[in-house]
C-alpha positions as CSV (number, residue, x, y, z in Angstrom):
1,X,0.0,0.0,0.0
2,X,1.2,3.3,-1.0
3,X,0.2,6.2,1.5
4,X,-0.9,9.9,0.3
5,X,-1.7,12.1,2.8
6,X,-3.3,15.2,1.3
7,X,-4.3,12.8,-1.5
8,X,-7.4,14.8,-2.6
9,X,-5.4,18.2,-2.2
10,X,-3.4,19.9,-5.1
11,X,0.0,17.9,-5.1
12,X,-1.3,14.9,-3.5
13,X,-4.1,14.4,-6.3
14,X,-1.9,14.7,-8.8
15,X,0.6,12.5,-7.5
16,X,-2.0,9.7,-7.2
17,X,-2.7,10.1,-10.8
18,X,0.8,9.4,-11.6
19,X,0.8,6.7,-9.7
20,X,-2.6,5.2,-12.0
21,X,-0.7,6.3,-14.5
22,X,2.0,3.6,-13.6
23,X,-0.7,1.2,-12.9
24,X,-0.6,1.5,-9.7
25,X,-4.5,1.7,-6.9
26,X,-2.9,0.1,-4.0
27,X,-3.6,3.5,-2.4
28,X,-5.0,4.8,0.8
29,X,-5.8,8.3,0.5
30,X,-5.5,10.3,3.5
31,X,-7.3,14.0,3.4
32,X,-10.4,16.4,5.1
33,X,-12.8,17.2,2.4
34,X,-14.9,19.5,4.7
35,X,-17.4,21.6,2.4
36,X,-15.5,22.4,-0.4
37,X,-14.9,20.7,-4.2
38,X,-11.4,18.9,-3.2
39,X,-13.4,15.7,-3.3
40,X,-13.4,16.7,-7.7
41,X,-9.5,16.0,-7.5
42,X,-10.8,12.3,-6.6
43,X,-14.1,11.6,-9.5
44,X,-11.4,10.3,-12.1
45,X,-9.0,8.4,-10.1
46,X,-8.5,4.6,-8.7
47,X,-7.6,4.3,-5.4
48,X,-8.1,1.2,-2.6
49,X,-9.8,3.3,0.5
50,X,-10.1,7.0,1.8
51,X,-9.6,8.1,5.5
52,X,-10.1,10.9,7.3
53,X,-7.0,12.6,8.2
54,X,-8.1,12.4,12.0
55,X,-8.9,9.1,12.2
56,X,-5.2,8.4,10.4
57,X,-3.4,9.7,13.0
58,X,-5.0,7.9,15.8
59,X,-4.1,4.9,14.2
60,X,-0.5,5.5,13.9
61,X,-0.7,7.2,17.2
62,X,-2.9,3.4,18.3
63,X,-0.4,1.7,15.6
64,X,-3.0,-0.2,13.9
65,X,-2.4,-0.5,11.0
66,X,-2.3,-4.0,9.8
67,X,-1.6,-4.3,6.0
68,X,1.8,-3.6,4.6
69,X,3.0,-0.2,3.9
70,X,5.6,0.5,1.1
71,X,5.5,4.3,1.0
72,X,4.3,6.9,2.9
73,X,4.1,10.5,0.8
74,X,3.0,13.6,3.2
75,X,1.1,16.1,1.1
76,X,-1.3,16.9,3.5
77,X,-0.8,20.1,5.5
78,X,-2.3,23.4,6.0
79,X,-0.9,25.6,2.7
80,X,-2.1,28.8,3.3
81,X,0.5,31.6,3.7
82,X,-1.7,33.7,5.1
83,X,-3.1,31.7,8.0
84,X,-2.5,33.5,11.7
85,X,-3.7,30.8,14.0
86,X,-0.4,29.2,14.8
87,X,-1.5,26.7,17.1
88,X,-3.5,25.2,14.0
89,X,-0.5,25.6,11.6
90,X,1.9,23.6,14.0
91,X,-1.1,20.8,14.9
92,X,-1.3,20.4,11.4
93,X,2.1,21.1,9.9
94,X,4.3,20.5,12.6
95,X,3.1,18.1,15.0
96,X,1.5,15.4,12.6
97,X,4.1,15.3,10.2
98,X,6.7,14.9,12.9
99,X,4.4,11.9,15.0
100,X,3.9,10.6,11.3
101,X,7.7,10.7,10.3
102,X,8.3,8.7,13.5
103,X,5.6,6.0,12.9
104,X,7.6,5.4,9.4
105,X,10.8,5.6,10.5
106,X,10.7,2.8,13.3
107,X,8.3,0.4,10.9
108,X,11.1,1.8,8.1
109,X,8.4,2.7,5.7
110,X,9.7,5.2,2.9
111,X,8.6,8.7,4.1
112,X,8.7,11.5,1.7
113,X,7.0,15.2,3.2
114,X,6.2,18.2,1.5
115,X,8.4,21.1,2.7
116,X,8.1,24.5,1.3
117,X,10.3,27.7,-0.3
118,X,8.0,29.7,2.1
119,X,11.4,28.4,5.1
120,X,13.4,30.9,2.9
121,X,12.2,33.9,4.3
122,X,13.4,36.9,2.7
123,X,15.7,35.2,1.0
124,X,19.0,37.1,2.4
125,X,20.6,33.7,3.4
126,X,20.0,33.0,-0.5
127,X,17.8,29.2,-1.3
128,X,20.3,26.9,-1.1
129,X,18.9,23.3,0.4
130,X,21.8,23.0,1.9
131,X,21.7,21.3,5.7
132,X,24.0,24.3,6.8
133,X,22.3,26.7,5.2
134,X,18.9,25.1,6.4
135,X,20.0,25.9,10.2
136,X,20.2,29.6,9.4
137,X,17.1,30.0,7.8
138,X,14.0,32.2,9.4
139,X,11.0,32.7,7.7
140,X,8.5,35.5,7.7
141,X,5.6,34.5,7.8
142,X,3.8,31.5,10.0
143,X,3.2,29.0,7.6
144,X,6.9,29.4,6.5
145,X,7.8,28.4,10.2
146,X,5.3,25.3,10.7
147,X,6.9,23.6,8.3
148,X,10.9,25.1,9.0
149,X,10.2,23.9,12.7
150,X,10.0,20.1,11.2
151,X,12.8,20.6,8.7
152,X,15.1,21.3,11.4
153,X,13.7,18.4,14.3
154,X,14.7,16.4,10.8
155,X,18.4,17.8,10.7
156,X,18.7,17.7,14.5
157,X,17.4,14.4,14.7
158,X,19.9,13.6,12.1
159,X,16.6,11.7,10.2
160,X,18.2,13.2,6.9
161,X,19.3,10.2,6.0
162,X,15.8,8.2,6.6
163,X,13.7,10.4,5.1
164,X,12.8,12.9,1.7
165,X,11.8,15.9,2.1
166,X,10.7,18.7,-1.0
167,X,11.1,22.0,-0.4
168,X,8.4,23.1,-3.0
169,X,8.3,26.2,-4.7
170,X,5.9,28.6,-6.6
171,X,3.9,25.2,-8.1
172,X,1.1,25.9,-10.7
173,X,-1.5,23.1,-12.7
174,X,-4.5,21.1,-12.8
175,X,-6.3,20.4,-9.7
176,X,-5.7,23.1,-7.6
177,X,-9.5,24.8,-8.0
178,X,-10.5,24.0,-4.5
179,X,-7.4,26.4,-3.1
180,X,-9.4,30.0,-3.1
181,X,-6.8,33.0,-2.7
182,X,-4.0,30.1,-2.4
183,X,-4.6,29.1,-6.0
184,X,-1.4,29.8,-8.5
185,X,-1.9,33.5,-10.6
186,X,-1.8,31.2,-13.4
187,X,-5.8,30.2,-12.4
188,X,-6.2,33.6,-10.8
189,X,-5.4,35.3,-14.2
190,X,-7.0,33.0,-16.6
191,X,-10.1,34.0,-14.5
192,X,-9.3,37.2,-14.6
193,X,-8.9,37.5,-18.6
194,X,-11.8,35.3,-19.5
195,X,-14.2,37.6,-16.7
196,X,-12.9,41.2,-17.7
197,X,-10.2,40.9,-20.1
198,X,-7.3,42.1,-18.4
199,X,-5.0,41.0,-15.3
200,X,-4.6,42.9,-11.8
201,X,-0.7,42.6,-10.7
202,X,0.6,44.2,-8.1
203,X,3.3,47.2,-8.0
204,X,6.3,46.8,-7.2
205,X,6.9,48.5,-3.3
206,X,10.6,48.0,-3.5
207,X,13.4,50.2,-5.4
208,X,15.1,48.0,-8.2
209,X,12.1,46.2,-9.1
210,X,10.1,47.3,-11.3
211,X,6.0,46.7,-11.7
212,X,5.5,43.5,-12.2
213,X,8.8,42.2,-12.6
214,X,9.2,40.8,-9.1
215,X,10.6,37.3,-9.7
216,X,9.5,33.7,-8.9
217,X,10.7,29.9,-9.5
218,X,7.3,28.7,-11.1
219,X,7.2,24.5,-11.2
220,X,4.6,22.8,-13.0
221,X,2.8,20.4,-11.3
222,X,3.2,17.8,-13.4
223,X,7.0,17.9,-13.5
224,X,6.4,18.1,-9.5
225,X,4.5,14.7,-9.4
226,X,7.4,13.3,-11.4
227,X,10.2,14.3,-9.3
228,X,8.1,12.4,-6.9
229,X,7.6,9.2,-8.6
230,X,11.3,9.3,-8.7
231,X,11.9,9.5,-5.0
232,X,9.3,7.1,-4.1
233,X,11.6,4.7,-6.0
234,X,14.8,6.0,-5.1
235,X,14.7,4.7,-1.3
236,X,18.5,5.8,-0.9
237,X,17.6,9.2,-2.0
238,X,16.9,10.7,1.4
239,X,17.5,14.6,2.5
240,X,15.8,18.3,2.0
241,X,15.8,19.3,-1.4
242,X,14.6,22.3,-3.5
243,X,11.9,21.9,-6.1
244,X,11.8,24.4,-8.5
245,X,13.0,24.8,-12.2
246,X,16.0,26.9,-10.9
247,X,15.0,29.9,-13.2
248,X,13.0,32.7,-11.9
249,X,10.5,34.2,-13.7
250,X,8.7,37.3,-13.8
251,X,4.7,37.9,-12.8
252,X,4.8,39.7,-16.0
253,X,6.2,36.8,-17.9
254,X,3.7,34.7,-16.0
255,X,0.7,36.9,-17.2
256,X,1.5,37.4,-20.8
257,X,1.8,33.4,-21.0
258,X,-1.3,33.2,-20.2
259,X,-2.2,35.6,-22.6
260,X,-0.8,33.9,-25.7
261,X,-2.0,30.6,-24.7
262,X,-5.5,32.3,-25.4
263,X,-4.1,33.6,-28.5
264,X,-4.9,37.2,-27.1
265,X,-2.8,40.4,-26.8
266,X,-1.8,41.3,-23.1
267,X,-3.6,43.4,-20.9
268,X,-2.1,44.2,-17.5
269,X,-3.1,46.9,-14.7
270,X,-1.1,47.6,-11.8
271,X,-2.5,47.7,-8.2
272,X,-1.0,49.0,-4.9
273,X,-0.3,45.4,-2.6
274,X,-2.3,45.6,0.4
275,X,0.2,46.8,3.5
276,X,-0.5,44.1,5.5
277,X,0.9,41.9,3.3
278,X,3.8,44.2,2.2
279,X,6.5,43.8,5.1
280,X,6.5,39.6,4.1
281,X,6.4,39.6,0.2
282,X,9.1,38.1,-1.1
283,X,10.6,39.7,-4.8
284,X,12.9,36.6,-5.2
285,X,12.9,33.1,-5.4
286,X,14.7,30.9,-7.0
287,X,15.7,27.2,-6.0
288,X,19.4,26.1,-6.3
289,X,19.4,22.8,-7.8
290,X,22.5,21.4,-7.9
291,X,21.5,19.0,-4.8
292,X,19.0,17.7,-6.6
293,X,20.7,17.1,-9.7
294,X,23.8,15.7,-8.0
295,X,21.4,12.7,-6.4
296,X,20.9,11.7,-9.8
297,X,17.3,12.6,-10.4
298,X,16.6,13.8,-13.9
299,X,15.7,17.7,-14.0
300,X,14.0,18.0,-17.6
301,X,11.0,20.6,-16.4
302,X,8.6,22.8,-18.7
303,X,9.5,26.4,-19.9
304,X,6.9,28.8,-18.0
305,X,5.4,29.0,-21.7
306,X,5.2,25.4,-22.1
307,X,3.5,24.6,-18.8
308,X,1.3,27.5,-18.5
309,X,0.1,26.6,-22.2
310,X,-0.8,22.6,-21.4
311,X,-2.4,24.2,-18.5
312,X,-4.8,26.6,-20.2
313,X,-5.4,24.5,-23.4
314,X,-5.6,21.3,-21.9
315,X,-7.7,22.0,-18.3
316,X,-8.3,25.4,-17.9
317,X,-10.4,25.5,-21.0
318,X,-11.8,21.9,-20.5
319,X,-15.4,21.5,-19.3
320,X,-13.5,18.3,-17.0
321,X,-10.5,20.6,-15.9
322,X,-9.1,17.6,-13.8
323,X,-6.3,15.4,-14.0
């Protein structure tokens, strides 16, 4: 049995339907599907049994679970950079991936967890995934920190060597509908262009950037999902690694993809960014890549224009915009 927590979430539903695509449904998918349309990610895909995130982690907490686990891949977690109850960021982000991580590592299940570029911070220390560098590191913002906190009980714990974890950055694709404000500005300005034409951007706030030219490491989530599949059959591929493309990208590039994927000419307006957000915006990220590519694992990723095109023609436009 293969293990996704988050499984009907953005990542983790895509990553099961990789794993279909291999031929594989020995799955148990782990997830809350509350009130929203996350339980869409699920219509098309095969999978053995669904359980309530909850009622998971009282029975690795009880440990009983009975049938054989091969692989357990921690997508589930609260995602929302904006979130400001902390207590509910580190039950969720902290606490069950780190009473999780334990369960695997003593049964010595493959554990792979979803990390984020969010632990960068500002990005003065730079984004290297290196452990040294990882030690340094101080985010901004609380979400950033729920999942830092575990990143460095990994390192201290010296579980680097036990377990995977993908530091994930600015990812973009099918299946993330259900995410409200959290959703990629690819979906946010496909909206935006087929409702009013144009696309809102923010300004830029800081000298030496100009509007709309503050820079991100946009991933597609299907090259994501692969990097993935990889690990899941790489056992003796264990760390922190970044996952990005390792070339940052403008918003503006971003946009005017979009655009020509409709085959239309690009309209952009500029908006001030709301000052609550201001003081923990970050103008730069890109992922460093060279540990990722020294483990072996093969980086061939979409351009921006290529992914943001199979995005828009293939889903956004689709009537069944699913995976």
């Amino acid at each position: 049995m293969i293990i996704v927590t988050g499984g009907a979430g953005f990542i983790g539903s895509a990553f099961v339907w990789k794993l279909n695509e291999e031929g594989i449904d020995n799955i148990l998918i782990v997830d809350h599907l509350g009130r929203g349309d996350k339980w869409k990610n699920l219509a098309g895909r095969r999978y053995y049994d669904f359980v309530h995130k909850d009622t998971f982690l009282e029975m690795v907490l009880g440990d009983r679970i009975s049938f054989e686990v091969k692989a357990v891949v921690h997508m589930g977690a609260c995602s929302s950079t904006t979130e400001r109850d902390a207590d509910y960021l580190m039950r969720n982000n902290y606490f069950y991936t780190r009473a999780l991580a334990a369960w695997a590592v003593r049964k010595e299940i493959r554990f792979i967890y979803a990390s984020s570029a969010a632990t960068y911070g500002d990005g003065s220390l730079g984004f290297s995934d290196e452990d040294a560098v990882t030690l340094k590191l101080r985010p901004i913002n609380m979400y950033g920190y729920s999942k830092h906190v575990f990143d460095l009980g990994v390192l201290r714990n010296e579980m680097q060597n036990r377990v995977a974890g993908i530091k994930f950055f600015n990812v973009y694709g099918p299946n993330e509908y259900h995410k409200e404000d959290m959703r990629s500005v690819v979906h946010k300005a496909y909206g935006q262009v087929r409702d009013t034409g144009k696309v809102r951007l923010f300004r830029s706030h800081r000298e030496g950037y100009k509007d709309g030219e503050q820079l991100r490491d946009f991933i597609y989530v299907k090259d994501c999902v692969e990097v993935l599949w990889w690990f899941l059959n790489r056992p003796e591929a264990n760390g922190i690694y970044n996952l990005g493309t390792g070339h940052a990208r403008t918003w503006k590039d971003l946009v005017r993809s979009v655009f020509a994927a409709l085959e239309l000419e690009p309209r952009i307006e500029y908006i001030d960014m709301p000052e609550a957000v201001r003081d923990q915006y970050q103008y730069f990220t890109e992922a460093r890549m060279e540990k990722l590519r020294a483990s072996g694992c093969p980086l061939a990723f979409h351009t921006l224009e290529e992914g943001i095109r199979d995005y828009v023609v293939n889903y956004l436009r689709k009537t069944d915009p699913f995976l």
